[in-house]
C-alpha positions as CSV (number, residue, x, y, z in Angstrom):
1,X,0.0,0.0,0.0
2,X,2.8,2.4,1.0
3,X,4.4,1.5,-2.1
4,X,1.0,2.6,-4.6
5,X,1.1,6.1,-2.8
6,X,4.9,6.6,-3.3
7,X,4.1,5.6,-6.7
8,X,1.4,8.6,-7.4
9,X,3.2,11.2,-5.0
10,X,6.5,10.7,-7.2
11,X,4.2,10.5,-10.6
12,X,2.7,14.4,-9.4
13,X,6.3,15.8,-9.7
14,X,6.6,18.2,-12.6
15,X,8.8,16.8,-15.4
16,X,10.0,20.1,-16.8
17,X,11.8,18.1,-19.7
18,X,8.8,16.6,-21.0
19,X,6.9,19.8,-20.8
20,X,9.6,21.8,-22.9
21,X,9.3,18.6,-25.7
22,X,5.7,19.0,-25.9
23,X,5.6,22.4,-26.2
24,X,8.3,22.4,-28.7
25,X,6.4,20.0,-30.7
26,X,3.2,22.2,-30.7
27,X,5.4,25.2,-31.3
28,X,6.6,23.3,-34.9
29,X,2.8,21.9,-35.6
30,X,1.8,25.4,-35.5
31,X,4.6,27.1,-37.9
32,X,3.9,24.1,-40.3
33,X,0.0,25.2,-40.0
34,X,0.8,28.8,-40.9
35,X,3.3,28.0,-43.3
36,X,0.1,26.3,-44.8
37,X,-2.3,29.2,-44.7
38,X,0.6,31.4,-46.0
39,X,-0.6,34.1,-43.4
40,X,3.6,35.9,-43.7
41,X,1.6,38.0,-46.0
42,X,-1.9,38.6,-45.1
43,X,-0.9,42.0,-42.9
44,X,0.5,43.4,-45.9
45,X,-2.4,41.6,-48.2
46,X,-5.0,43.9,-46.0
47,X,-3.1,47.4,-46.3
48,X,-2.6,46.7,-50.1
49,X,-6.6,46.3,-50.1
50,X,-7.0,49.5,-47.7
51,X,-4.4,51.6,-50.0
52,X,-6.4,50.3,-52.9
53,X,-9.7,51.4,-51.8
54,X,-8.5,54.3,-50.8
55,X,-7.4,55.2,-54.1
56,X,-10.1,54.1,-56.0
57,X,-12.5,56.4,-57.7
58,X,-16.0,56.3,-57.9
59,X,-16.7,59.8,-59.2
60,X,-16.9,58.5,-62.6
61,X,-19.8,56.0,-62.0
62,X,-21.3,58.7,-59.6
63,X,-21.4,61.2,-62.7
64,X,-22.5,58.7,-64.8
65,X,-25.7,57.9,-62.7
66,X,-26.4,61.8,-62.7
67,X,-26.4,62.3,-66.3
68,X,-28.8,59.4,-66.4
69,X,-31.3,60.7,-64.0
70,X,-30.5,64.2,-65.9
71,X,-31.9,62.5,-68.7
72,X,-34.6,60.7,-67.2
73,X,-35.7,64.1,-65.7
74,X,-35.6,65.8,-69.2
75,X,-37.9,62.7,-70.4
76,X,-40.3,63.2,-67.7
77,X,-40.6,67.0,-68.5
78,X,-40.9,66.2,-72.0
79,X,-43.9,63.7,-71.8
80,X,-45.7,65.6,-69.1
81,X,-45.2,69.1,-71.7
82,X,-46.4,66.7,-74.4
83,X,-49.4,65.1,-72.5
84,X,-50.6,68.4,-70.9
85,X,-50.4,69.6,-74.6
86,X,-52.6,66.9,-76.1
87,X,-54.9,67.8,-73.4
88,X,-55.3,71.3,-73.8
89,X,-55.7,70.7,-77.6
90,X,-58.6,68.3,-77.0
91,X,-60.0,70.8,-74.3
92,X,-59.7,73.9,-76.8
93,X,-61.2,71.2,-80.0
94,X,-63.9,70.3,-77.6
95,X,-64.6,74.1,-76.6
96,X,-64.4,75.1,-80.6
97,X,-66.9,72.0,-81.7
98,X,-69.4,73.4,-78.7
99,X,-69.2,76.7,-79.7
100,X,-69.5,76.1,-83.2
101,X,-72.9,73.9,-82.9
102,X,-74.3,76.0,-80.1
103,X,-72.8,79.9,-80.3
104,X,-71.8,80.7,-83.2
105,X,-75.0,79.3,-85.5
106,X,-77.5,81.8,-83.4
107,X,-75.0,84.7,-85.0
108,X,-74.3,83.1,-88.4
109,X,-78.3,82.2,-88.1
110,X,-79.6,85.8,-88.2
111,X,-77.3,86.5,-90.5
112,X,-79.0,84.6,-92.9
113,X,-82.5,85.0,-91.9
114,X,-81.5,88.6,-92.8
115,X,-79.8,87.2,-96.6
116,X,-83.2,85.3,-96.5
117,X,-85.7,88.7,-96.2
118,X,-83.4,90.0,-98.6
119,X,-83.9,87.5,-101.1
120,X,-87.7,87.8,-100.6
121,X,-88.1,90.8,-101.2
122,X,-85.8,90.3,-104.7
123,X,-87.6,87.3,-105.5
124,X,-91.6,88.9,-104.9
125,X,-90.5,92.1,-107.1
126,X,-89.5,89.5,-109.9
127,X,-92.7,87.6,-109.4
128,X,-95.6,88.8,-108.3
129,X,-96.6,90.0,-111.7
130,X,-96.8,86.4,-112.4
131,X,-99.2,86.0,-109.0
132,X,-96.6,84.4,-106.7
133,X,-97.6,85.0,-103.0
134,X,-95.5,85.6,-99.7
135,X,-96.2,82.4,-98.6
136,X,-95.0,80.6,-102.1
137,X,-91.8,82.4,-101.5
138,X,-91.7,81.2,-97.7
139,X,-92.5,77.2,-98.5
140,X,-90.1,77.5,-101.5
141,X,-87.5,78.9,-99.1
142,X,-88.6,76.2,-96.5
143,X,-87.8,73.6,-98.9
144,X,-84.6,74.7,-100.1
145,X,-83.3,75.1,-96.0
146,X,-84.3,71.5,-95.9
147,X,-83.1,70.3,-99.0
148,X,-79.7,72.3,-97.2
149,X,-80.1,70.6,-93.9
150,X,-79.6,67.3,-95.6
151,X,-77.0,68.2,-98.3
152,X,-73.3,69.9,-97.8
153,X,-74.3,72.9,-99.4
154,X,-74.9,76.3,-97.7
155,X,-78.5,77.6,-97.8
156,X,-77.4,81.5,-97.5
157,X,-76.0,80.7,-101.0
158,X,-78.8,79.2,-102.4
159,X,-80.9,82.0,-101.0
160,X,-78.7,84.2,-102.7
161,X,-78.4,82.7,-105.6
162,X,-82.3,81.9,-106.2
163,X,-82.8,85.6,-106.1
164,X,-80.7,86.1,-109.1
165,X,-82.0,83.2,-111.0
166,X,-86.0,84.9,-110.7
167,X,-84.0,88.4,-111.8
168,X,-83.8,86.6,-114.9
169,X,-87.4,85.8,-115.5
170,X,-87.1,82.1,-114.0
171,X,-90.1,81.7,-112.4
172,X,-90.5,80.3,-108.9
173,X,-90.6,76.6,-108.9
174,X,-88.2,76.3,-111.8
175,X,-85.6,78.7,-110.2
176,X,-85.9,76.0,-106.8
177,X,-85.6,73.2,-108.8
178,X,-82.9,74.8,-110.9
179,X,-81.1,75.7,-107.5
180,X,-81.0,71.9,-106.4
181,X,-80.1,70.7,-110.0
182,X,-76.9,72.8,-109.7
183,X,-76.1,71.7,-105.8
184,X,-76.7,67.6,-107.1
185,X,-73.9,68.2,-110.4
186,X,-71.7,69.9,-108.3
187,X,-72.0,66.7,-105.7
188,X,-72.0,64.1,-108.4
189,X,-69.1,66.1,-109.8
190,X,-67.0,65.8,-107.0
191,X,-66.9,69.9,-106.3
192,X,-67.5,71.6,-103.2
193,X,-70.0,74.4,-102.2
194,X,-68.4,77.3,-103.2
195,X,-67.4,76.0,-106.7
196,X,-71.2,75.2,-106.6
197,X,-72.3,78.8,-105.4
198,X,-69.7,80.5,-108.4
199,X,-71.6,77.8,-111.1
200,X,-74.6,79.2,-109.6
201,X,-74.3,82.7,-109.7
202,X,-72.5,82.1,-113.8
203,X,-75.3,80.6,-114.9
204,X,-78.0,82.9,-113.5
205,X,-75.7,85.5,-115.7
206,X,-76.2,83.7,-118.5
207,X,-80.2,83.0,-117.9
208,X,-80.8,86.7,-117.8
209,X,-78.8,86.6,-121.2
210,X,-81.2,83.8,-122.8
211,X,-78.7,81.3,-123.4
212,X,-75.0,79.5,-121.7
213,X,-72.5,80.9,-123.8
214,X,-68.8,79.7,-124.0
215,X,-67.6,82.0,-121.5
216,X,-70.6,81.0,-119.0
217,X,-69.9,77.7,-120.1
218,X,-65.8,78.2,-119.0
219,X,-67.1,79.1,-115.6
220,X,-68.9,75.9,-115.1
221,X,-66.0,73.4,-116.2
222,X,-63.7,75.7,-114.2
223,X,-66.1,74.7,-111.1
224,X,-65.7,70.9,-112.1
225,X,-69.3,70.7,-113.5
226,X,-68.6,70.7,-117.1
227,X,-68.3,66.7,-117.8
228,X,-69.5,64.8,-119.6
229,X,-72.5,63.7,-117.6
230,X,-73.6,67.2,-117.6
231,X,-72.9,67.6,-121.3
232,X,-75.1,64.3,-122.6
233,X,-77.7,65.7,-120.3
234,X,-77.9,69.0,-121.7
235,X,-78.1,67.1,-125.5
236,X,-80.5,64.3,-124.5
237,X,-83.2,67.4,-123.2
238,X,-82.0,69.7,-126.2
239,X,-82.4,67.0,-128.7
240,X,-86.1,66.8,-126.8
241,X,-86.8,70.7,-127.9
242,X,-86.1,69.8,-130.9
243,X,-82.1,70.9,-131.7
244,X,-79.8,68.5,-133.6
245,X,-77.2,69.0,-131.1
246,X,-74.6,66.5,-132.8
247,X,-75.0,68.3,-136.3
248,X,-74.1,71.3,-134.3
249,X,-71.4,69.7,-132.7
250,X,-70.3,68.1,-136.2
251,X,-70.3,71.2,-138.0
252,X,-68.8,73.5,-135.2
253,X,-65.9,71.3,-134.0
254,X,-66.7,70.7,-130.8
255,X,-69.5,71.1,-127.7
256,X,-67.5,74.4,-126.7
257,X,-67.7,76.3,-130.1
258,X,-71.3,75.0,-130.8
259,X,-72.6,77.0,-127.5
260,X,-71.8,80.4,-129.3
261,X,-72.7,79.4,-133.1
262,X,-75.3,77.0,-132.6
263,X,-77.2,78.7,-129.4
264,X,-78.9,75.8,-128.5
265,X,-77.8,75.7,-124.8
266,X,-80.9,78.2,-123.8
267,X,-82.7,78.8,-120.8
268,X,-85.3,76.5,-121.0
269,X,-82.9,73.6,-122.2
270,X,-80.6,74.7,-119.3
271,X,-83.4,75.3,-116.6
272,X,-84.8,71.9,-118.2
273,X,-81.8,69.5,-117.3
274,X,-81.6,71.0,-113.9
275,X,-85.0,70.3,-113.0
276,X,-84.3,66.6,-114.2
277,X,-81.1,66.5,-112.1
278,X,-83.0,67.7,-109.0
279,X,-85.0,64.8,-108.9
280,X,-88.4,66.1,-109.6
281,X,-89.8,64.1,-112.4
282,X,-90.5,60.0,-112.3
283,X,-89.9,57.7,-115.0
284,X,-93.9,58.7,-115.9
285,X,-93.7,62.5,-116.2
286,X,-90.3,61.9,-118.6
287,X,-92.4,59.4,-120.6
288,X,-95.5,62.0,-120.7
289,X,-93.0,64.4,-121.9
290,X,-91.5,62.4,-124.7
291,X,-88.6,60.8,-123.6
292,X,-88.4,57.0,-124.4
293,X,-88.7,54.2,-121.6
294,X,-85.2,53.9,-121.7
295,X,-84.3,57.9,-121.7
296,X,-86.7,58.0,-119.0
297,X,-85.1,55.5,-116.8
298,X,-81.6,57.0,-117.5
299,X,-82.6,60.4,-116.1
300,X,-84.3,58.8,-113.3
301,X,-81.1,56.9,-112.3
302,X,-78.9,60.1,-113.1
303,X,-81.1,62.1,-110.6
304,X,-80.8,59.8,-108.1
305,X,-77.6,59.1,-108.3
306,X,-76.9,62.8,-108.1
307,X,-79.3,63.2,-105.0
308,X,-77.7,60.3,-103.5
309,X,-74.2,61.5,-103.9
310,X,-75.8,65.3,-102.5
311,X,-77.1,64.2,-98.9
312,X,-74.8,61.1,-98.2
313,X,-71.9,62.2,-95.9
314,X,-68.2,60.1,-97.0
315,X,-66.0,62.6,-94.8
316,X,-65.0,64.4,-92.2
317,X,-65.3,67.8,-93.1
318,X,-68.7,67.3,-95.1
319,X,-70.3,65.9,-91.7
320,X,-68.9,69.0,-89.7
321,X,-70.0,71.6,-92.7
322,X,-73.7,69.1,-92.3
323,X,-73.6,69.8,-88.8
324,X,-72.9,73.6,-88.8
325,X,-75.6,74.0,-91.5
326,X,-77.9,72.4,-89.5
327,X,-77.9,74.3,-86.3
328,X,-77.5,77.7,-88.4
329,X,-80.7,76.7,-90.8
330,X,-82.6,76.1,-86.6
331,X,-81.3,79.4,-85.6
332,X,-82.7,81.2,-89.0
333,X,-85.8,79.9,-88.4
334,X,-86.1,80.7,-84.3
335,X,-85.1,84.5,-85.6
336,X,-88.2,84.2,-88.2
337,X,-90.5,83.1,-85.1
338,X,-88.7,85.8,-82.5
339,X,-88.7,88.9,-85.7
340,X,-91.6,87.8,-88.0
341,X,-91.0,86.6,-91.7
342,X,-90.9,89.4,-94.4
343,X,-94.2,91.2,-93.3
344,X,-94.1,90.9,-90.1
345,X,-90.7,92.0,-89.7
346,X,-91.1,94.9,-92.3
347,X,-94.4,96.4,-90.3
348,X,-92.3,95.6,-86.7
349,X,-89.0,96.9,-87.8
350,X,-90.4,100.2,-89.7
351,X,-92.6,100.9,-86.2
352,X,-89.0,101.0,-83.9
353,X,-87.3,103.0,-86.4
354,X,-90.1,105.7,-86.7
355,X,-90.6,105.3,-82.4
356,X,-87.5,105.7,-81.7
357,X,-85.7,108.0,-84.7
358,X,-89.0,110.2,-83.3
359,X,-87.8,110.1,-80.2
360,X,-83.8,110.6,-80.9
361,X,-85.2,113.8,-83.2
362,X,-87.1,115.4,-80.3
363,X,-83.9,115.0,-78.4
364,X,-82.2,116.8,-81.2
365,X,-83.8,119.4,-81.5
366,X,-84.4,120.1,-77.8
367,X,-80.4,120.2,-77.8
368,X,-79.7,122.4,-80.6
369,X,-82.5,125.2,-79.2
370,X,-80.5,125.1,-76.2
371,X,-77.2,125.5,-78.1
372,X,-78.2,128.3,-80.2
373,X,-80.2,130.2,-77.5
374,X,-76.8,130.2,-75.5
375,X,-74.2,130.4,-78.3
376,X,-75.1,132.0,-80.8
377,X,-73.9,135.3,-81.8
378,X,-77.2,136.5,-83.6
């Protein structure tokens, strides 16, 4: 027993040798280890990265990224300018569509109820001698604002224009019918209102002159009207009234030169094929006339094609010109209600002038006694 704990006791004593071995040995384990990892280096490894950051730039990138939201700025500014554009173009459309259908055609409307009482009282000093009434003039009006309303041409011109037509000894009916003839060539033709209005206004000149001469004729085929539909219409009624129109043509040299030497284009022939063109006979009056079934059916188809091509809107500007017409042709005729048609706006009219030029004379006078009582020399 004594000899187990003198064992132990002497076992406990520090054995300084062996210590120094094994820390000698860990000492070499661990240089091999960092040998291994190669850590002689890594100080100067992490002040090479801190000397590198250091130096490096990033004002380059930093600029780059401005000059892209420069750019992205300018864009934005750019498609808000554009957009805030596009709006107030639709706003200042929409304001100029609402003030054209609503404002301006209760202006433009009196102005031609006031064309229209002008052309009454031009069209009843050409023909009452022939017993045409106020009201005749008022329903032929009526049905040439209608025929208007539905077609793109301008009733103030036809109003003006129908005035001219029974200045040349056209009577009524004819002159309306005559008046929508020229509006249906000139839309079958392709040609717009106011070439319609000048072919309108030629060939009332050349009505009051008996017969379409060449330079009448120039006027019309300047407007776009002088095809050939309009030509073979002319012939086929001429030819009717009895004219050898091809002889004339033969022996003249051409449709043009035959106007002046053959005068066969007169009024009636003229006022004739308009009527035709209007759409005013049926196959049955033509027939009771003296056309053939076949002539008959050929006007017919003409007209209606012409009509057709008249009050059928294709474009754009045609339905806004439609549109205008119409609320300008509803204002003329709220004017004739509020003023009175020609009579009743003569005998209204003539009674404020008199009332109040009475009453601005009174004041006159009243001002010039006082004047010359305290000026004058006398």
């Amino acid at each position: 027993m004594s000899k187990v704990v003198d064992s132990y006791v002497s076992e406990m004593r520090f054995d300084n040798s062996q210590f120094e071995s094994n820390v000698k040995t860990s000492m070499s384990t661990l240089e091999k280890l960092k040998q291994s990892l190669n850590l002689k280096g890594a100080s100067k490894g992490l002040e090479n990265i801190s000397s590198t950051a250091k130096r490096f730039d990033m004002s380059g990138m930093g600029s780059a990224v401005e000059s892209v939201r420069v750019k992205f700025s300018a864009l934005e500014v750019m498609a808000v300018t554009a957009l805030a554009n596009i709006t107030n173009s639709a706003v200042n459309a929409g304001k100029r569509i609402v003030s054209a259908l609503t404002i301006e055609p209760i202006t433009t409307g009196f102005q031609e109820y006031e064309t229209q009482i002008n052309a009454v009282q031009t069209i009843l000093a050409n023909t009452s001698s022939k017993g045409t009434s106020l009201q005749q003039v008022n329903d032929a009006l009526d049905e040439l604002n209608t025929y208007a309303d539905k077609t793109i041409y301008n009733f103030t011109e036809m109003t003006r224009n129908i005035g001219t037509f029974t200045a040349a000894g056209v009577d009524l009916k004819t002159s309306v019918s005559a008046i929508q003839g020229i509006a249906n060539l000139a839309a079958i033709s392709g040609s717009t209102s106011m070439q319609a209005s000048t072919a309108m206004y030629q060939l009332s000149q050349a009505l009051a002159a008996g017969k379409v001469q060449l330079m009448d004729w120039n006027s019309v085929v300047n407007a776009g009207m002088g095809g050939e539909v309009f030509q073979n219409a002319l012939k086929r009624t001429a030819t009717q009234m009895g004219y050898n129109v091809d002889a004339l043509i033969e022996k003249y040299g051409s449709f043009r030169e035959s106007l002046t030497e053959g005068s066969w284009l007169t009024t009636e022939v003229l006022t004739e094929t308009l009527t035709q063109l209007s759409g005013a006979y049926t196959e049955a009056d033509l027939i009771a006339q003296g056309y053939t079934e076949k002539q008959a059916k050929e006007i017919v188809e003409l007209a209606n094609t012409a009509v057709d091509a008249a009050t059928k809107v294709k474009t754009f500007t045609q339905l806004w010109d439609t549109l205008k017409e119409a609320a300008q042709s509803g204002w003329t005729q709220s004017w004739e209600i509020i003023v009175g048609d020609f009579e009743e706006a003569k005998s209204l009219l003539t009674e404020i002038s008199d009332t109040v030029s009475g009453m601005l004379n009174t004041s006159a006078e009243a001002r010039n006694k006082v004047l010359s009582e305290g000026l004058s020399s006398g």
